[in-house]
C-alpha positions as CSV (number, residue, x, y, z in Angstrom):
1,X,-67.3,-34.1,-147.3
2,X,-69.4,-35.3,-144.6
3,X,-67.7,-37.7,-142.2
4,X,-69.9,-39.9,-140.1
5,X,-68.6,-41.3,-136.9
6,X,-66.7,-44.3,-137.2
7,X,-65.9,-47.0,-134.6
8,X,-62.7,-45.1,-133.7
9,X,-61.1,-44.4,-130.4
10,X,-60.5,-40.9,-129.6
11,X,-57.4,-39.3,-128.9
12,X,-55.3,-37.3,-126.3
13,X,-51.9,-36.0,-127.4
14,X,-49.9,-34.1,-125.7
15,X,-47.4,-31.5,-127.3
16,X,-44.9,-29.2,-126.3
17,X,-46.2,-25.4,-126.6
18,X,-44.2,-23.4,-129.3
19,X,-43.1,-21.0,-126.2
20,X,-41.3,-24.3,-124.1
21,X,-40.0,-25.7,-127.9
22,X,-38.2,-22.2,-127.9
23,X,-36.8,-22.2,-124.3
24,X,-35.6,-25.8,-124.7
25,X,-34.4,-25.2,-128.6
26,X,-36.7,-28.4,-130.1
27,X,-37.4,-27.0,-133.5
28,X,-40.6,-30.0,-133.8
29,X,-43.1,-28.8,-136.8
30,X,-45.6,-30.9,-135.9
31,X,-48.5,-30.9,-135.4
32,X,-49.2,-28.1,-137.9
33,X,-52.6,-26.4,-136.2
34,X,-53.0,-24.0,-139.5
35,X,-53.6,-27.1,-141.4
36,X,-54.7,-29.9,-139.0
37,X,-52.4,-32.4,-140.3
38,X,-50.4,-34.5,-137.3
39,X,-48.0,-37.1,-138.5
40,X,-46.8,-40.0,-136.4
41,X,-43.6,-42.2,-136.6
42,X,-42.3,-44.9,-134.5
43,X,-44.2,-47.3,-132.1
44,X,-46.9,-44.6,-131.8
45,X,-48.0,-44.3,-135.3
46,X,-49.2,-48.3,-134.8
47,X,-50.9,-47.2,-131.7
48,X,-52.8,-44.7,-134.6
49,X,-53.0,-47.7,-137.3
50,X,-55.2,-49.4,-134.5
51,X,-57.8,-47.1,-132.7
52,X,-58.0,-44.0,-134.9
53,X,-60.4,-43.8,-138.1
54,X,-62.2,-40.7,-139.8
55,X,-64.9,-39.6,-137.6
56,X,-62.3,-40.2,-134.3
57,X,-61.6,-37.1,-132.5
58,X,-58.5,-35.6,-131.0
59,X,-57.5,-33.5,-128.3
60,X,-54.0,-31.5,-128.2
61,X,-53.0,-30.6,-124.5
62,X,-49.9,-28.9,-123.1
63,X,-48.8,-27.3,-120.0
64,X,-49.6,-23.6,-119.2
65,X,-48.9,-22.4,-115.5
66,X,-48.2,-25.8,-114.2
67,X,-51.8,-26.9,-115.6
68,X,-52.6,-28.9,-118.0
69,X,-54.9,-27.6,-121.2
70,X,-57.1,-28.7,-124.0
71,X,-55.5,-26.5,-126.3
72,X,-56.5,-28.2,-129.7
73,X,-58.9,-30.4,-131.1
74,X,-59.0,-32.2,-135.2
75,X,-62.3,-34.1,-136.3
76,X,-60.1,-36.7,-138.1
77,X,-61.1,-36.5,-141.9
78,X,-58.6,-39.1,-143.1
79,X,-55.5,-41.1,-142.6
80,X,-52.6,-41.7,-144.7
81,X,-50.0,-43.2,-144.3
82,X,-46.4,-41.5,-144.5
83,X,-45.5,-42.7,-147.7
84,X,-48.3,-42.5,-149.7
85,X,-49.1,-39.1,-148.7
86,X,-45.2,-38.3,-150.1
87,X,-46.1,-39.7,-153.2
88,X,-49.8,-38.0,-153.2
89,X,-48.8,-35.0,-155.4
90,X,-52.4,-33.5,-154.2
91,X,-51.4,-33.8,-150.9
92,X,-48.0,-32.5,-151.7
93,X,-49.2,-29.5,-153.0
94,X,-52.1,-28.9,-150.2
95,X,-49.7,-29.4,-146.9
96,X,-46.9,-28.4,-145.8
97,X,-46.4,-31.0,-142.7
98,X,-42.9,-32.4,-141.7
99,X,-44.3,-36.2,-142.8
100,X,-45.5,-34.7,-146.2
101,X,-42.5,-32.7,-146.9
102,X,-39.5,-34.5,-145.4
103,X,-37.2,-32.9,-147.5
104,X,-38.0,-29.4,-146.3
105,X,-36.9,-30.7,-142.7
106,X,-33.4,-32.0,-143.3
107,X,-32.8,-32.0,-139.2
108,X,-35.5,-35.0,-138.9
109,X,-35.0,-36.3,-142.2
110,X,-31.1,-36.3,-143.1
111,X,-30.6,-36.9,-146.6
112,X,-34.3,-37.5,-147.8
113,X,-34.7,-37.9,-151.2
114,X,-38.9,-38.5,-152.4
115,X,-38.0,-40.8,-155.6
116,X,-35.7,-43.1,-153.5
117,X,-38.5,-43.9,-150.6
118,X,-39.3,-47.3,-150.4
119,X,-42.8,-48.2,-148.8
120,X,-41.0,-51.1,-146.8
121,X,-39.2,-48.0,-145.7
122,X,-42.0,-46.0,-144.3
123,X,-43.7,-46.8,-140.7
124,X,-45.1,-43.1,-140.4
125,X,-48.4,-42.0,-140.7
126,X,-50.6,-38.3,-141.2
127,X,-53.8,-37.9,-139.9
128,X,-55.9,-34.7,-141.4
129,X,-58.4,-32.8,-139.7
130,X,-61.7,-31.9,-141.0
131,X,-61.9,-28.0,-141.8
132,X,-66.0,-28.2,-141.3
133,X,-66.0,-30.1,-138.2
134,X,-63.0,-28.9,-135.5
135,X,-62.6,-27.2,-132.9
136,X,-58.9,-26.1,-134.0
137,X,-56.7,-24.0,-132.5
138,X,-58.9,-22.9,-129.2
139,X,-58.9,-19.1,-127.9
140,X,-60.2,-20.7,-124.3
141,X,-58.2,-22.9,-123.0
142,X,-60.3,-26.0,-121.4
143,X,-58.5,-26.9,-118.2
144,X,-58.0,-30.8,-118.1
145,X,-58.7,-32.5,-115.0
146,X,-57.4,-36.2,-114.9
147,X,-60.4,-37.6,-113.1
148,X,-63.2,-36.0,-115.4
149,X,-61.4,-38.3,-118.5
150,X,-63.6,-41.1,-119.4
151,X,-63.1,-44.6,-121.5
């Protein structure tokens, strides 16, 4: 698939490193570098809805040392929202994400049951990255200084 660049904003997330998710005991699967999916709920996933389209890029940083690091990065491929990529059964059979597979995370999804999802119920969202066109999961780490960031 070739993605061409949209009118999209670009994106900088910040996450919690695996090694701080273990010290603080957060179990959060997501986002799911392996498979560059990233799912959103909440207020932030209409933040998502509004700025980011295939073609958008985004950048994963974290703390290491005290600094703050690019550690990530997804060419966005495509969007889908929560609930249609739990009813996708291609996309349920591709990913594994938290979003796509709620009932595999019962701690973040008490009770979930995939035939009793409404749509009305769902305000989520996934966005997948493109395999072709990423930088992933970085070796180097690109130090991020707050004044180099431009609109």
């Amino acid at each position: 698939m070739d993605i061409e660049y949209g009118n999209g904003k670009n994106m900088l997330y910040r996450y919690l490193s695996p090694s701080v998710m273990k010290k603080k005991h957060i179990d959060h699967p997501d986002p799911l570098f392996d498979e560059l999916t990233y799912g959103e709920g909440g207020n932030f996933s209409s933040m998502v809805r509004q700025n980011v389209l295939p073609g958008s890029h985004i950048f994963f940083h974290t703390t290491i040392g005290g600094q703050r690091y690019i550690t990530a990065h997804y060419f966005v491929s495509k969007i889908m929202e929560g609930f249609d990529a739990r009813q996708d059964k291609d996309t349920r059979a591709t990913y594994r994400n938290v979003h796509i597979h709620p009932e595999n995370f019962e701690e973040w999804w008490p009770s979930y049951d995939v035939n009793l999802e409404k749509e009305t119920d769902s305000n989520d969202i996934v966005i997948f990255g493109d395999k072709k066109s990423l930088l992933g999961n970085l070796r180097i780490h690109y130090l991020l200084i707050k004044n180099s960031l431009k609109n």
